[in-house]
C-alpha positions as CSV (number, residue, x, y, z in Angstrom):
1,X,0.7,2.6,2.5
2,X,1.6,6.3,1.6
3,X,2.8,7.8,4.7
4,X,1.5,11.7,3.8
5,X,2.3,12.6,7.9
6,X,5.8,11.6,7.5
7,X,6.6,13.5,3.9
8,X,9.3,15.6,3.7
9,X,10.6,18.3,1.9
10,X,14.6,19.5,0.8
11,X,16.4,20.7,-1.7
12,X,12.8,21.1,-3.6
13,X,12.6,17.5,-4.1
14,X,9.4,15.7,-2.0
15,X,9.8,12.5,-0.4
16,X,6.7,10.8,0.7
17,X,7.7,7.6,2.2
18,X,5.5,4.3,1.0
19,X,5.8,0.8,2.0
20,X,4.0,-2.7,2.0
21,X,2.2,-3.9,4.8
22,X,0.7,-7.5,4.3
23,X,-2.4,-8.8,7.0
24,X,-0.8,-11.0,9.7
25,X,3.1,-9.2,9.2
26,X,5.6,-7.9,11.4
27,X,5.2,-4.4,10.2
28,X,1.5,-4.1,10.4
29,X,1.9,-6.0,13.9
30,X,4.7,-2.9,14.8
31,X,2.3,-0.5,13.4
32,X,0.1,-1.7,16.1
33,X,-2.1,-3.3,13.4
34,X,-4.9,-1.6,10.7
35,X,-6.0,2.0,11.0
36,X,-9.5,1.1,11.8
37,X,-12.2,-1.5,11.6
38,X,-13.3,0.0,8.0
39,X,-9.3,-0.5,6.6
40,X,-9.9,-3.9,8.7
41,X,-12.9,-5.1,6.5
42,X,-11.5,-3.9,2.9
43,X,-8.3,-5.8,3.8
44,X,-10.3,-9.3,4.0
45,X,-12.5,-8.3,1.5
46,X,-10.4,-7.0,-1.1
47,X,-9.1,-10.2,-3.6
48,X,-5.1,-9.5,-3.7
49,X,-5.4,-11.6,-7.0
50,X,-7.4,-8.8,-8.6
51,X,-6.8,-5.6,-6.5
52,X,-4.3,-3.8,-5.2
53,X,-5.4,-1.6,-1.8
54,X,-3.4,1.8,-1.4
55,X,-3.7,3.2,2.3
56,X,-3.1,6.9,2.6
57,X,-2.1,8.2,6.1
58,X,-3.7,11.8,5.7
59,X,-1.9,15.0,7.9
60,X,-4.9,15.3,9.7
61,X,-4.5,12.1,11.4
62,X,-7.4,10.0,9.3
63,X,-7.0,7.3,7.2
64,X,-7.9,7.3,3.4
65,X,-8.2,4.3,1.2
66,X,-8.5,3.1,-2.6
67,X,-9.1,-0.4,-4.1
68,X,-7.5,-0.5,-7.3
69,X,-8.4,-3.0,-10.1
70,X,-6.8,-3.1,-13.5
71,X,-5.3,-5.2,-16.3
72,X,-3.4,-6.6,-15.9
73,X,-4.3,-8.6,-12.3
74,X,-1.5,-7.5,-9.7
75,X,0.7,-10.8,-9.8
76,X,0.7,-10.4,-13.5
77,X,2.0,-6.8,-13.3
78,X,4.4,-7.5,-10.7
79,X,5.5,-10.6,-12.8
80,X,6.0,-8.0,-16.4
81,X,7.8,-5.8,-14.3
82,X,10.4,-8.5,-13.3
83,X,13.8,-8.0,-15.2
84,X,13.8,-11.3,-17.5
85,X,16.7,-13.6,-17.1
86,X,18.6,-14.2,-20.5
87,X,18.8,-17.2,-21.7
């Protein structure tokens, strides 16, 4: 999620707060669960082994959201960006 209503700005420097929110978790059951139906639906739909789903949380009180596929898959880009252990 990319919390737009909650950005803030000092010192010229922008700070748009973002954070992970997983189906079934604490936070998304303390953000009194999804947005909407629509946000609902793409979360079940989407494959988490192939997309990645960014939620924006507009100023204006609606919800925008983009289903993003690439190579490489998500676990294989969170993998590459792991700091390798020396041997």
């Amino acid at each position: 999620m990319i919390d737009l209503r909650n950005a803030e700005k000092s010192s010229g420097n922008l700070h748009v707060p973002t954070f992970y929110v997983s189906d079934g978790s604490e936070r998304l059951s303390a953000r009194g669960g999804w947005p909407n139906a629509e946000i609902e639906n793409v979360i079940k739909e989407y494959d988490p082994k192939l997309d990645v789903v960014f939620l924006f949380l507009r100023l204006d009180g609606d919800v925008f959201h983009y289903n993003a596929s690439d190579e490489p898959a998500p676990p294989e880009a969170g993998e590459q960006s792991r700091p390798r252990k020396k041997k």
